[in-house]
Structures are given as C-alpha cells and as structure tokens.
N, C-alpha and C positions, 0 to 999 in steps of 0.2 A: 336767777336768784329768787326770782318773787315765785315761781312756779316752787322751787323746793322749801322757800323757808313753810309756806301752806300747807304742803303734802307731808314732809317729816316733822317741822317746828311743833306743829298747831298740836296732832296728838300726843306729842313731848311735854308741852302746856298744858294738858287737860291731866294727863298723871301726874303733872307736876301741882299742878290746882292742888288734886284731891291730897297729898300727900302732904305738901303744906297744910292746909289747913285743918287736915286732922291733926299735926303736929301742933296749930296755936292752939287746939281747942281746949288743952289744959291752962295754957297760960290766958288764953281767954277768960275760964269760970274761974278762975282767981284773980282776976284786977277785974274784971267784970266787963271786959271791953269791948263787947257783940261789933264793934264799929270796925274795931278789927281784920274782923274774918269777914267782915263785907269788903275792906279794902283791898284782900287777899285776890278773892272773886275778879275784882273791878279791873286788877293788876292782869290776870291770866287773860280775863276776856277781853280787856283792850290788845292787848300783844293778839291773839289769834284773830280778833278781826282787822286787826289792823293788815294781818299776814292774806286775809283770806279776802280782802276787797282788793289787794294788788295784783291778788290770781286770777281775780275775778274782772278785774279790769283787761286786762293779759288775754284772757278765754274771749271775752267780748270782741277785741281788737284782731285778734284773731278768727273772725268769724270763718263760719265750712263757705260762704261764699268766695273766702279770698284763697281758701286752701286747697290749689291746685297742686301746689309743689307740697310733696310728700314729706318736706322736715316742716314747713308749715303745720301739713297735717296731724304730726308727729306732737308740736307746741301746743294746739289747738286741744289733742287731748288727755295730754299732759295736765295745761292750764285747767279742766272740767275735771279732773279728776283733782287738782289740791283746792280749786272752790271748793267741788264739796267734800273733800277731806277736813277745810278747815272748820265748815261749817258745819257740821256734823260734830266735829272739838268745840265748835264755839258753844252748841246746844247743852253737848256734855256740860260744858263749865256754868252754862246757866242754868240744869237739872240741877245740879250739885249744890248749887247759890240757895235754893229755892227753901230747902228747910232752916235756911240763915234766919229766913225772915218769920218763918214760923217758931220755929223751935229756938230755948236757949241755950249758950254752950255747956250750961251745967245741966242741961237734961240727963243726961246718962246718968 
C-alpha cells in the first residue's frame, strides 16, 4: 500500500492541487482570503509527502544489499520509483504554491 498510494496517489494530488485552487481563486479575490489558497497547497502537499516518505522508507528497508530474492528485487524498485514519483508531485505542488506568495488572487 505505501508503494502504490506514492506512485498513483501523489500525481492524482498535484492535478488535484492545481484544479482546486484554480477553482477557489474566484471565491478567493472576492472575500479577499489569500490564506485560503495557501491552506489548499498545505492540504495536497502534506498528503503527498506524507505518501512519499512511506515509500521512501519501504525503498531504504529494502536496500539492493538485501535483494537477492527477485520479489525483493521487484519491491525495491517499485519503492524507487513511487519515491520519486511522489516527489516529483510534491515539487509540482510547491512550483504551483510559489506564485500564492507572490501574486494576488485578483491579479488576473
């Protein structure tokens, strides 16, 4: 479970991010609530790293020294591939945060 929620969840989260919070960003510039669409951000990229240090823990415990047996080997890079699938989601969701801090949601 920790191997698939990282590799399918995490970039489910990061289009689910952007989708969301282009969706508050009207109801944002009308109550004026910027704090908002930061707690949007806060929401997706806890859930993916939360996803993506379980993998990541999973990949480590699994090291290539213990993987002689080939479903070992199999977990091993399974787990390396949804670390960095989630992490790769988590960056996405903090690119996407980045003009929160800059820009306001009544820029457009």
């Amino acid at each position: 479970m920790r191997i698939w929620f990282a590799l399918l969840v995490a970039p489910i989260l990061a289009l689910t991010d952007q989708s969301v919070a282009y969706a508050m960003t009207g109801w944002a510039c009308a109550h004026q609530q910027a704090f908002a669409m930061h707690g949007i951000h806060v929401i997706f990229l806890a859930a993916t790293l939360a996803g993506t240090i379980a993998a990541g823990g999973l990949w480590r415990t699994t090291s290539a020294s213990k993987t002689r047996n080939e479903t070992l080997a199999r977990r091993h890079f399974l787990a390396g591939l949804a670390t960095a699938s989630g992490t790769l989601s988590a960056l996405v969701i903090a690119a996407m945060w980045i003009p929160n801090w800059l820009l306001s949601p009544c820029f457009a």
